[in-house]
Backbone as a ProteinNet text record, in pm:
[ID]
protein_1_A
[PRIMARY]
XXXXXXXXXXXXXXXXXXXXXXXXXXXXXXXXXXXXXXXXXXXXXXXXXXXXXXXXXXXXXXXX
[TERTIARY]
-3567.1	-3538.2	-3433	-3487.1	-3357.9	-3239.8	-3116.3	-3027.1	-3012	-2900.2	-2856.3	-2827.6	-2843.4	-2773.3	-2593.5	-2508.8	-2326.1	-2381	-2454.2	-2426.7	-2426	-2433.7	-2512.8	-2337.7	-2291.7	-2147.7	-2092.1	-2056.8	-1989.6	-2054.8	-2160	-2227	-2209.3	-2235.2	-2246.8	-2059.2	-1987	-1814.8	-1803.1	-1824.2	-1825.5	-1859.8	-1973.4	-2051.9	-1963.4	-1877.4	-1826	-1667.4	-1621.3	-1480.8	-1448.8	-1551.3	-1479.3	-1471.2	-1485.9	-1495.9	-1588.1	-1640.4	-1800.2	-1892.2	-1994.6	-2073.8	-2204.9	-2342.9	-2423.1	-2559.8	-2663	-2758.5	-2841.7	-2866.4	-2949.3	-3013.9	-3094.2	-3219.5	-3107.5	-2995.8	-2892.5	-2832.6	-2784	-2742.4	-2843.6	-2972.3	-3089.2	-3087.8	-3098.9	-3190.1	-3013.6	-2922.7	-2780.9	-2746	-2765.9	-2811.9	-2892.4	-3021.1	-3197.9	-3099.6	-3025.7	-2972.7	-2833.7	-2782.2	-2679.6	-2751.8	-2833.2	-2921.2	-3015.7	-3050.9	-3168.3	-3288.5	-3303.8	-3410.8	-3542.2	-3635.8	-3785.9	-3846.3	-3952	-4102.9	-4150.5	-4163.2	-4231.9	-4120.4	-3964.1	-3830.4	-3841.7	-3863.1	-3841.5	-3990.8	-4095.6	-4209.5	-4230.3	-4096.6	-4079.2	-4108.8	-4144.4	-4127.7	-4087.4	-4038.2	-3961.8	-4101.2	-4081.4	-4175.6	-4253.5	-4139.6	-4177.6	-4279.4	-4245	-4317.6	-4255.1	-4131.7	-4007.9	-4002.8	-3942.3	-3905.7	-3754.4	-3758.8	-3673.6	-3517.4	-3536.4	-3424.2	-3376.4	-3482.7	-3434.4	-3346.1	-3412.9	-3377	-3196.6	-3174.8	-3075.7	-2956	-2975.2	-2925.8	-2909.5	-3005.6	-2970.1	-2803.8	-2877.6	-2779.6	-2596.4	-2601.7	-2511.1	-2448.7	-2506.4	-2480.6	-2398.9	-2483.8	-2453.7	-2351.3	-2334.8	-2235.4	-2057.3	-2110.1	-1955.1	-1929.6
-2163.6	-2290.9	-2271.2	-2319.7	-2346.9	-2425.3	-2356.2	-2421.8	-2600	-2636.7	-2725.7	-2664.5	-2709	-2679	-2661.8	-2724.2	-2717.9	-2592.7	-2554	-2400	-2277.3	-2287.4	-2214.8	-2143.7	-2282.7	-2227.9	-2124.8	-2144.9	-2016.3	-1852.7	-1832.7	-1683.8	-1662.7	-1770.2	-1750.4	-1741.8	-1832.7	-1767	-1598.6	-1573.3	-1454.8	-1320.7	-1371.4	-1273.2	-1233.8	-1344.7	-1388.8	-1304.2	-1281.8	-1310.1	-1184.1	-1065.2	-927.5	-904.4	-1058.4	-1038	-1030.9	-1001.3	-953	-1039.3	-1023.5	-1109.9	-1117.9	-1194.2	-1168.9	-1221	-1185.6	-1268.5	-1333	-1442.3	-1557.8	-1472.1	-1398.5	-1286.6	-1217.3	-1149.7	-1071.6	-1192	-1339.2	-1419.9	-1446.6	-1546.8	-1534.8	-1440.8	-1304.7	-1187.3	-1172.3	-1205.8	-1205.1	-1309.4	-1434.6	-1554.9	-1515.5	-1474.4	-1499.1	-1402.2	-1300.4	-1176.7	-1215.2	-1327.3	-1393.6	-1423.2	-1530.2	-1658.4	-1529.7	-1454.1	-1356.2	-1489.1	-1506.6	-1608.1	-1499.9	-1569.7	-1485.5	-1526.7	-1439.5	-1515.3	-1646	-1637.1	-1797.5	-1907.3	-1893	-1959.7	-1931.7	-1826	-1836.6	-1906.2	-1928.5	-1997.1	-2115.2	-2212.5	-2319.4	-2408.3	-2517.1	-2592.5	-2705	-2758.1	-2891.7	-2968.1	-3074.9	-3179.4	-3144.4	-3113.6	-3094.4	-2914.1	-2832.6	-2714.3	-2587.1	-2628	-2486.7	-2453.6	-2311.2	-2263.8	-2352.1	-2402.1	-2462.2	-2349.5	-2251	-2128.2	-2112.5	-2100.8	-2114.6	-2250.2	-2369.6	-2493.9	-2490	-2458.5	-2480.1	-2352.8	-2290.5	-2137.4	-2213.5	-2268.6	-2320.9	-2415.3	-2512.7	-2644.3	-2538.1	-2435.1	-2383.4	-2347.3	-2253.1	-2187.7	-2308.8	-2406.3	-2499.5	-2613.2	-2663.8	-2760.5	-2685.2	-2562.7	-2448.1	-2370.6
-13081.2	-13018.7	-12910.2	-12794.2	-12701.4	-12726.6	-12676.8	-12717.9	-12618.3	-12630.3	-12523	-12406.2	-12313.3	-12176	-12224.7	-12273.5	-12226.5	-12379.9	-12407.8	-12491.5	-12429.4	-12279.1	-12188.9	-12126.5	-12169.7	-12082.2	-12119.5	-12281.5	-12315.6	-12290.4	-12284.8	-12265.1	-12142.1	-12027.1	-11892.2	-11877.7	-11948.2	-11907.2	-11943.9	-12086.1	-12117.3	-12065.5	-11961.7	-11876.9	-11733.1	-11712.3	-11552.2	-11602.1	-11734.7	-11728.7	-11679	-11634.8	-11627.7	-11388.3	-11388.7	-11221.5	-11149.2	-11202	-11120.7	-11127.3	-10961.8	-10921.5	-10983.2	-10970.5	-11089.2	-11030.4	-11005	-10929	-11114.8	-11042.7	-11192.4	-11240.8	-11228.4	-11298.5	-11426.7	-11362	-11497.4	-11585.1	-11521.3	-11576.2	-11714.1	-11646.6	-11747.3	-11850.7	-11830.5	-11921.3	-12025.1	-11972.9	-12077.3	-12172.2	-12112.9	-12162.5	-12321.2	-12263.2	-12377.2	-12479.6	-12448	-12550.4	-12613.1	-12541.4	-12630.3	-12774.1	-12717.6	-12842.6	-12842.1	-12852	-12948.6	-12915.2	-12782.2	-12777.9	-12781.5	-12816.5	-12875.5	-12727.2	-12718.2	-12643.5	-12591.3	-12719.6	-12720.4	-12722.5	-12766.6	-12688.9	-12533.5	-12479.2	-12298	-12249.3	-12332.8	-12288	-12284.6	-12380.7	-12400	-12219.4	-12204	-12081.5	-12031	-11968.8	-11927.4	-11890.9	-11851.7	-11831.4	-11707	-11603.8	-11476.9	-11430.3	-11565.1	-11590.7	-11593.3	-11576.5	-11531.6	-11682.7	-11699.1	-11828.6	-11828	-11974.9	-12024.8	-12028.2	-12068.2	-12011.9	-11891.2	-11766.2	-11710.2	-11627	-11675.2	-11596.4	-11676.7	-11780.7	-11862.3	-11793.2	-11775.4	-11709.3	-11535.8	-11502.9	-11358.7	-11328.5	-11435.3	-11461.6	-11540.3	-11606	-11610.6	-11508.8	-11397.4	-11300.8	-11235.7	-11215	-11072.8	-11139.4	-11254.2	-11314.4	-11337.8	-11351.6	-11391.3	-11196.6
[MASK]
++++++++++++++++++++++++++++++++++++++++++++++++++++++++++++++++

């Protein structure tokens, strides 16, 4: 199960705290290996058709 989006914060701070820059693709794939997200968790989909990981990983990026 996907988490919430504001769960997104803490892995994505954790990832950021050593300085370094990060393109969304390493953000994402650090993210899914925080939450041990499965397959069929990154296949999950929003209404509009985006992976639910990633729309949640977006809204992290861009709200922090």
């Amino acid at each position: 199960m996907i988490p919430k989006f504001k769960a997104y914060f803490y892995p994505f701070l954790l990832l950021l705290q050593g300085g370094e820059m990060y393109k969304i693709a390493t953000i994402r794939s650090f993210i899914s290996a925080y939450f041990n997200l499965s397959e069929a968790d990154l296949k999950e989909t929003t209404k509009g058709g985006l992976s639910k990981h990633e729309s949640r990983t977006n809204w992290a990026v861009t709200y922090l």
